[in-house]
C-alpha angles and dihedrals in degrees: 000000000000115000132177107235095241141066114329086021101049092053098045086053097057096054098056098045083044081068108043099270125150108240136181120182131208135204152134097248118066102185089048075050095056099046086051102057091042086056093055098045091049082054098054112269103191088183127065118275120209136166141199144161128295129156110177081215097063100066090168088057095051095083088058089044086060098047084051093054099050096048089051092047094041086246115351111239107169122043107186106180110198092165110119130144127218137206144150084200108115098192106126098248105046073049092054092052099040093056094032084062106035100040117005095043103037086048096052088044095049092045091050090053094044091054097048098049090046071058101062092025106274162323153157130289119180138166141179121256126165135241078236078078089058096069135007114241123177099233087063106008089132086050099038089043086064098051090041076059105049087045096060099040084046091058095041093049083055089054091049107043097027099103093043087066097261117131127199128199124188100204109202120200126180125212095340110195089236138139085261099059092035108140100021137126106271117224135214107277091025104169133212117240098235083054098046085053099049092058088043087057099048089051093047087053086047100044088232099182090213131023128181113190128234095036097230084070100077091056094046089059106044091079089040100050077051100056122110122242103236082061093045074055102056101038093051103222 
């Protein structure tokens, strides 16, 4: 398993070491790493915990990220990317990263991984998306247009790598009470990020395809993903 340091990472992270799981976890920051393995250790890791190097900015790094962390596992067979930016700022270069981490990134990691467990005969991919990628709104529509992105590249890498044993799951939370959202405006059905992490695992044991969390989430946006434009127009969401 591959995990971010922070947040939903973090807390993924913690639920699979908590049962015995291996995990190594990447990212850009060593010291965030290290806090990070040393928390799941104090709270009773029965797997292995490892850690190397990832920066999401780096694409021509991420194949070696990947060879690390399968020496350190014994052969990687999960990647989970909770890594994701947010911003309401339109000048052109808070824009290229946003979309650079959330959407081009994330797309080239999770089809290098795809492609290297068909290789071996099989294994899970999943990332985290957003319901802000269900429907544009014009308070969050760069944001929104990212995740819109990483969804539909997530569900076309299933078609294409289901029969060869990967499987690929969007995770869709909703508001999720992290670093990244901090001051913020929090929303109804805001949700926690040990409780987010906890409906993410059980789809990954599953292979759901798709998992908004919290679950309330999947029936909010199903009006919303019907409404015609001219009314998404005159209510302003």
């Amino acid at each position: 398993m591959v995990g971010a340091t922070r947040g939903m990472g973090r807390a993924v992270a913690r639920l699979l070491a908590e049962r015995g799981d291996t995990v190594v976890l990447l990212g850009r920051d060593a010291a965030e790493l290290a806090i990070s393995a040393r928390d799941l250790s104090a709270r009773g890791a029965r797997g292995i915990i490892a850690t190397g190097h990832l920066d999401l900015a780096e694409p021509s790094a991420f194949s070696a990220a990947l060879d690390q962390a399968d020496q350190a596992s014994g052969g990687l067979d999960m990647l989970v990317v909770t890594a994701g930016d947010f911003a309401l700022a339109r000048d052109a270069e808070r824009l290229r990263r946003l979309l650079d981490v959330n959407f081009t990134a994330t797309a080239v990691l999770c089809q290098l991984a795809a492609e290297r467990f068909a290789a071996r005969g099989g294994g899970t991919v999943c990332a985290f998306s957003s319901v802000a990628g269900d429907r544009a709104r014009r308070s969050n529509y760069l944001y929104g247009a990212s995740k819109a992105g990483l969804s539909a590249f997530l569900d076309g890498l299933g078609l294409a790598y289901g029969d060869r044993n990967v499987r690929v799951i969007c995770a869709r939370p909703g508001f999720v009470r992290t670093g990244m959202t901090a001051g913020l405006p929090v929303p109804p059905f805001a949700g926690e990020p040990d409780a987010v992490a906890r409906v993410v695992l059980r789809a990954l044991d599953r292979g759901a395809p798709v998992v908004y969390a919290p679950p309330i989430w999947r029936w909010v946006m199903l009006p919303i993903r019907l409404l015609p434009r001219a009314l998404m127009r005159r209510i302003r969401f």
